[in-house]
N, C-alpha and C positions, 0 to 999 in steps of 0.2 A: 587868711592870715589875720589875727587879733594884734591892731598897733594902739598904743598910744597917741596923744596928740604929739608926741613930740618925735615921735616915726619907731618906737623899741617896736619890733617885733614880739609881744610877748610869747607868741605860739613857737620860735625859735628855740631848738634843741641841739644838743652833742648830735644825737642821732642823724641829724640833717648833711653833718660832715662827714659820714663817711655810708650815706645810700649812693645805690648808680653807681658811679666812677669813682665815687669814695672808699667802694668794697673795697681794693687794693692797695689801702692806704695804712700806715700802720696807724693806730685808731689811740692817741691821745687827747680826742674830743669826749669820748662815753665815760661817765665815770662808774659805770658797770665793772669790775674786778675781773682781770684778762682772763684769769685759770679756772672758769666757772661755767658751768653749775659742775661740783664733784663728783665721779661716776656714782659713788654710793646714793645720791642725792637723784640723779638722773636716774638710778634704777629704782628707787621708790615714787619718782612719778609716773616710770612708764607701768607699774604696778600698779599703777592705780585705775589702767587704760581699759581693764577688765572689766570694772566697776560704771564703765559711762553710761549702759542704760537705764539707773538709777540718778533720778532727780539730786543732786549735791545736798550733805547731809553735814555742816559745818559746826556744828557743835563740839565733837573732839577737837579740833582745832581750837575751837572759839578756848577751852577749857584748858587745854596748854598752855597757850598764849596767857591766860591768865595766872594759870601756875608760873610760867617765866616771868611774869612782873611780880607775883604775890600781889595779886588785887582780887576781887570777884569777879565771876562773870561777867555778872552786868554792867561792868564796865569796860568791857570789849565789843568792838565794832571789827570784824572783818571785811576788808576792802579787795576791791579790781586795783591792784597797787592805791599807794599814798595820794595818786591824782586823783582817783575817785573822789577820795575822802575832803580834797577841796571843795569838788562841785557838791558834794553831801553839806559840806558846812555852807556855803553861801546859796543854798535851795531851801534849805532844812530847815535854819535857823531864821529867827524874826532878828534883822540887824540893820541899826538907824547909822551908825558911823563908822564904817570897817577901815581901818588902817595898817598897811601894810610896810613892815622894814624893809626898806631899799637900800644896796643892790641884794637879792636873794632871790632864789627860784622864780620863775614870772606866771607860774599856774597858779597860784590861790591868786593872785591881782587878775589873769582872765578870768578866774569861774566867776568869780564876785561881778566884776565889767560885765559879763556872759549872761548873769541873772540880774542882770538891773541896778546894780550898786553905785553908787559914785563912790569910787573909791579916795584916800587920801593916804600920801604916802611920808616918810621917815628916813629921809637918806642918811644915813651913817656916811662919812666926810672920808675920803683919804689919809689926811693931816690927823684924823683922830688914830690912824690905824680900821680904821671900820669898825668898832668898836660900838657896842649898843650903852646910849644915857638914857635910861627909862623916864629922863626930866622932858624928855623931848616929843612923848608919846601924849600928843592930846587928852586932857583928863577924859572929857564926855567920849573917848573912842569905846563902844561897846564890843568890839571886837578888834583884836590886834593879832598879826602873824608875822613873826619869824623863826628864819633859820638858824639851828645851830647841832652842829658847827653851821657854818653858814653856807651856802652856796652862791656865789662862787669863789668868795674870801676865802674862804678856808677858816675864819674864824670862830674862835668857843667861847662863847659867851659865859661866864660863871652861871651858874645854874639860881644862885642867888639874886645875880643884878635880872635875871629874866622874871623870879619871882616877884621882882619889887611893881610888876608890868598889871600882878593883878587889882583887881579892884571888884567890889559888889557890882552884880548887874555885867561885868564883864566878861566875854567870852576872850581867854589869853591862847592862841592855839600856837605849840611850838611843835615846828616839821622838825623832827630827829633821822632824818632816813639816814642819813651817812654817821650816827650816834655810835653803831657799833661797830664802824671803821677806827674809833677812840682806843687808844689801851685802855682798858679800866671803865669802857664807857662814863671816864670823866662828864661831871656837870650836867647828867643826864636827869631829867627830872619823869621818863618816865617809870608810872608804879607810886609818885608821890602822889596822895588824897589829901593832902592838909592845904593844897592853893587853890583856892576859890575860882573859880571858871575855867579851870588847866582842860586844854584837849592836848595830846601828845602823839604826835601822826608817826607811824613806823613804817619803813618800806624792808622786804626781802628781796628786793629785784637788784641792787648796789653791790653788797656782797657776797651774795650767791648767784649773781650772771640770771637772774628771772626775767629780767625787765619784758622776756617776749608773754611769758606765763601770767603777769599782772598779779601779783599779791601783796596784798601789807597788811593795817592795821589801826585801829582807832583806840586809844584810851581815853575816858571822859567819867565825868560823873553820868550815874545810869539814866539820866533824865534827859541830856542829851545825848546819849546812844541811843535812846528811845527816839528823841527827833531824830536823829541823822540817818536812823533802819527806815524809819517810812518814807524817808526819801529814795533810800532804796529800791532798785527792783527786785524781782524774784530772782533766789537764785540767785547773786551776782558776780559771786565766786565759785570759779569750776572744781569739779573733783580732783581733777589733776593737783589745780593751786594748793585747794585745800591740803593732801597729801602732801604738799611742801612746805605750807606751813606748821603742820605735825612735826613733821620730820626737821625742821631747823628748831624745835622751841624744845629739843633733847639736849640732855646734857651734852654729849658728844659735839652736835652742832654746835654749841655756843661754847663748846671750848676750841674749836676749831675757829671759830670768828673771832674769838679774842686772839687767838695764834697771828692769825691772818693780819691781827690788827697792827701787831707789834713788825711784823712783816712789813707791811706799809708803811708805818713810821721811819722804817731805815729804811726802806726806798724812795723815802720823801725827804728824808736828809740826803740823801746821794744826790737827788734831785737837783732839791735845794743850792747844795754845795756847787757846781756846777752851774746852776745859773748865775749865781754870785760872781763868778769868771764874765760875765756880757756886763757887768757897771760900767767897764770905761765905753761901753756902747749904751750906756743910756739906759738900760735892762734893771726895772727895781721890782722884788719879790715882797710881794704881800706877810710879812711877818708877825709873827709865828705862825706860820701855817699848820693846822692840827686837823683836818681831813686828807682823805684820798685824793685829793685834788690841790693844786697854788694858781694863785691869782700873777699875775704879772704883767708890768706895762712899760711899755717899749717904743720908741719912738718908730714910725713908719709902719705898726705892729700889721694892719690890713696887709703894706705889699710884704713884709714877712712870710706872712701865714702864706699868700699865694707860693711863694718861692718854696716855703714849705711842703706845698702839698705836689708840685713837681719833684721834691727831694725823695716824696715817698711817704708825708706825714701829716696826720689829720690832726688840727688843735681847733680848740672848741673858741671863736672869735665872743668878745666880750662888749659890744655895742650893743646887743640885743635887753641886755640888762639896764635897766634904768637905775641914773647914777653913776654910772661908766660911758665911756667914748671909744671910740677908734684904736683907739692906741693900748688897750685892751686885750689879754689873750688869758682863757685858763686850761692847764696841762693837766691832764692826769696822771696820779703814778703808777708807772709799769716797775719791772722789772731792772736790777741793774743794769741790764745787756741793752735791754730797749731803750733807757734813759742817755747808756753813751751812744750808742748810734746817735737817736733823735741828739743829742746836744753836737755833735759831728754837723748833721745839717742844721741845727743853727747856725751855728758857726759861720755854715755855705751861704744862709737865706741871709744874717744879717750882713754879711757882704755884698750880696748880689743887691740889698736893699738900699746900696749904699751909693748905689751907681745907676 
């Protein structure tokens, strides 16, 4: 377990609520997309199972991927998902001051801790809405990273105010993996080359249900893809992956993710709407929520989630994020059906919490 001084669990994931005894749980901790991976998509990886006594050959992909952003090759880095590409940047890279926006994913703050960094961090406040001020980003920070949307906020940062983050000598790295849960993939800055030290991390594991598969993606200037490969192992993406990353960076796929997207959106108004009913119990939703996922904090939220998870139902606890407390919870969005059930046992749990 990788903590903080101040006890966050950073190695703490969705995943951890629903191993073991968790299998049986309806699973609003992962924010992996329930209906995934699509048979057409599972049958081009198991197509690929032909192909395994052959060394992985990632160049087609590499070459997609770069046609879906309209960049060059050489500005693709193919990843073991968007985690690798943390511990790629804080191995890879020579970095005197790395600064991380809090509260947001807690892997780039371990790989960095992992490999020797003192890290220093940027809490985005409550009271602001979670909202990023790039005034508030140490000048000398030579590396900065955040989320957006954000994890676990659900916040979207304009794509401008993240620009304003870079600086010469700057490495700006923004995790996009839940980018193309966006309609419109809004505010997305990957594919832009005019921001001076932009890395842009993509994962396929969120909306395609990969996460067991591990694949993403790195976009950078070719000089840091060039560092971040020799950090590399050989090999570090399977055929399988590879074959799914081909096959999501077709037109068809990414018009099926944008569908998906807009999917989301109204199941996270439903969501939404619905929570908004728990205020006179104290229940405030992180607004506007603009990923697959809302943030929410609830008074007693720890014995909630227990009562919860007797009801039937796994939510992802929010203390583990630095910047956040107890009283903490983020949901993911399911399905209408699944959302009123799950809001039914709220209902249950915030009574039972009350007694």
């Amino acid at each position: 377990m990788r903590t903080d001084r101040a006890g966050h669990d950073l190695r703490h994931h969705g995943d951890a609520e629903v191993r073991d005894d968790g299998a049986r749980l309806t699973d609003l901790a992962v924010n992996v997309r329930a209906d995934t991976p699509p048979l057409w998509l599972r049958e081009r990886i198991a197509g690929s199972l032909a192909g395994l006594a052959a060394y992985p050959d990632g160049r087609a992909a590499r070459a997609a991927v770069a046609a879906r952003h309209e960049v060059p090759v050489e500005r693709v880095l193919l990843t073991a998902g968007a985690a690798e590409a943390f511990v790629l940047l804080a191995r890879g890279l020579t970095i005197r001051h790395p600064v991380v926006v809090q509260p947001q994913f807690t892997e780039p703050e371990a790989a960095l801790r992992d490999a020797g960094h003192t890290v220093d961090r940027v809490l985005l406040r409550e009271e602001d809405g979670f909202r990023l001020d790039p005034a508030a980003v140490p000048e000398d920070a030579d590396l900065v990273v955040v989320g957006n949307p954000t994890n676990p906020t659900s916040v979207l940062h304009p794509a401008a105010t993240i620009a304003e983050l870079a600086r010469p000598g700057r490495t700006l790295v923004v995790d996009e993996a839940f980018l193309d849960a966006v309609p419109g993939e809004r505010e997305a800055l990957a594919g832009r080359t005019d921001v001076p030290g932009l890395v842009v991390l993509r994962s396929l594991t969120k909306t395609w249900g990969l996460a067991g598969l591990r694949i993403g993606y790195v976009l950078a200037a070719p000089e840091t893809i060039t560092a971040l490969e020799r950090a590399q192992p050989l090999w570090p993406v399977s055929t399988p992956a590879l074959a799914a990353a081909l096959a999501c960076m077709e037109p068809r796929a990414v018009a099926e993710a944008a569908h998906a997207a807009h999917r989301v959106a109204t199941d996270r108004a439903h969501l939404v709407a619905g929570l908004r009913e728990f205020a006179s119990d104290g229940l405030r939703v992180v607004e506007p929520a603009q990923g697959p996922f809302v943030l929410v904090r609830l008074p007693r939220a720890a014995v909630v989630r227990r009562h919860l998870r007797d009801l039937g139902f796994a939510v992802r606890r929010g203390d583990t994020f630095p910047g956040l407390g107890e009283e903490w919870l983020r949901l993911a969005v399911r399905d209408r059906a699944t959302v009123n059930s799950f809001l039914q046992a709220l209902d249950q749990a915030v009574t039972l919490a009350r007694h």
